[in-house]
C-alpha positions in Angstrom: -5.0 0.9 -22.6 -2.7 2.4 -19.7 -3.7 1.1 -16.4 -5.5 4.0 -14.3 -1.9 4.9 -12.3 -0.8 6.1 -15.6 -2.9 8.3 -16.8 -2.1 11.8 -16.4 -4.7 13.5 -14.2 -5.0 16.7 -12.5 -5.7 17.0 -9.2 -9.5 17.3 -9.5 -10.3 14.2 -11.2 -12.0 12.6 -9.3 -14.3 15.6 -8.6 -15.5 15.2 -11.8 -19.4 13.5 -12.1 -19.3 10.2 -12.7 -15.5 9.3 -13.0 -14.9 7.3 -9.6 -17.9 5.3 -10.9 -16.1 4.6 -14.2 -12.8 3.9 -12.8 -14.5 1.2 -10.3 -16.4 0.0 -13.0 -13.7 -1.1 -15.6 -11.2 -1.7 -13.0 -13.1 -3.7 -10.5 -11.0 -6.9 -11.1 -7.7 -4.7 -9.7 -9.1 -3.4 -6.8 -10.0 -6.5 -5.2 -7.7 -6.3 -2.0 -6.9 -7.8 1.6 -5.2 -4.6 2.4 -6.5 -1.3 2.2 -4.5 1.7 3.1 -7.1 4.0 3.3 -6.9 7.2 1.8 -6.6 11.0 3.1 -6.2 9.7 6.7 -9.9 8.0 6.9 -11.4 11.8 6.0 -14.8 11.7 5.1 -14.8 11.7 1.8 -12.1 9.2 1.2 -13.0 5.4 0.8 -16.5 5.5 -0.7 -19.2 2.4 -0.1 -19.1 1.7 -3.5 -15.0 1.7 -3.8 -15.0 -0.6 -1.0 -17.9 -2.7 -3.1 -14.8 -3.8 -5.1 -11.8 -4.0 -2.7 -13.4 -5.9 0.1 -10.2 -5.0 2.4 -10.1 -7.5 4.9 -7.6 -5.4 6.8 -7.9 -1.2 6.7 -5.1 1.0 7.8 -5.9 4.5 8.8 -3.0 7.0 9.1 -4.2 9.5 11.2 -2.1 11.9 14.0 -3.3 12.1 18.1 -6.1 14.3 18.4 -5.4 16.0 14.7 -7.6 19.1 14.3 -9.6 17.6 11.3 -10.8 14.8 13.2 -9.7 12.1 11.0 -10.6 9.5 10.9 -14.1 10.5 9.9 -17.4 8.4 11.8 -18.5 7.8 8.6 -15.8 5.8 7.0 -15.3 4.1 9.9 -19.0 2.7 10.0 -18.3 2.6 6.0 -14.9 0.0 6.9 -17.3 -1.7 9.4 -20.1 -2.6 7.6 -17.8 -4.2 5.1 -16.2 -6.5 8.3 -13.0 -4.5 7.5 -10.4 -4.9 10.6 -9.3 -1.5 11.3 -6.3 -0.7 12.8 -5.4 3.1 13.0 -2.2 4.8 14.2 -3.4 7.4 16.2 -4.5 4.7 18.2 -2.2 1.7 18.1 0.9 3.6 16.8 2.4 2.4 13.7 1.1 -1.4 12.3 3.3 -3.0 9.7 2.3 -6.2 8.1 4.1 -9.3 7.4 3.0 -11.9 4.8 4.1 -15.0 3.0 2.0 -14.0 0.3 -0.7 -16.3 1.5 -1.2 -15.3 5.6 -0.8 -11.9 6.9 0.7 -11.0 10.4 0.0 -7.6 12.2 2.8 -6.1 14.0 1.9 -3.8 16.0 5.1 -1.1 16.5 4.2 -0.5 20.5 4.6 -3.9 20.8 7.9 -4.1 19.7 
């Protein structure tokens, strides 16, 4: 079977009842991840508690502009990233983060600190 990247969906997918549940379900052994970019720019329905259930990001990175009119990142994924022990780093505070790794240690560069 075609990993879920490739299959064609539209746009409302994951709209549909049920299917984020599936997709976590049988792919739970991909998402696993120390680095979570997350999604829609931390709105509040992006990054669910039981998507994180699987990835248990270490690190989160929230792409969000200064004082955007949607208010993103949304409270609720942030106390969602938190109560998972996520470190959060977010650009509309710190500016752009890029990450470094040896494939076994990852090192936060912070872009104002460049």
């Amino acid at each position: 079977q075609l990993p879920l990247s490739m299959h064609p969906m539209p746009s409302d997918t994951f709209r549909t009842p049920g299917y984020k549940s599936r997709c976590c379900a049988r792919y739970k052994h991909f998402l696993d991840s120390d680095v979570l970019k997350v999604s829609h720019h931390g709105s509040k329905t992006s990054t669910s508690n039981e998507f994180l259930k699987f990835v248990t990001p270490e690190i989160s990175l929230i792409s969000a502009g200064i004082i955007n009119s949607f208010g993103h990142p949304a409270d609720e994924v942030l106390k969602r990233l938190n109560k998972f022990n996520s470190r959060i780093y977010r650009t509309d505070l710190e500016g752009g983060v890029l990450l470094r790794s040896n494939g076994t240690n990852i090192e936060i560069i912070k872009w104002k600190n460049l």
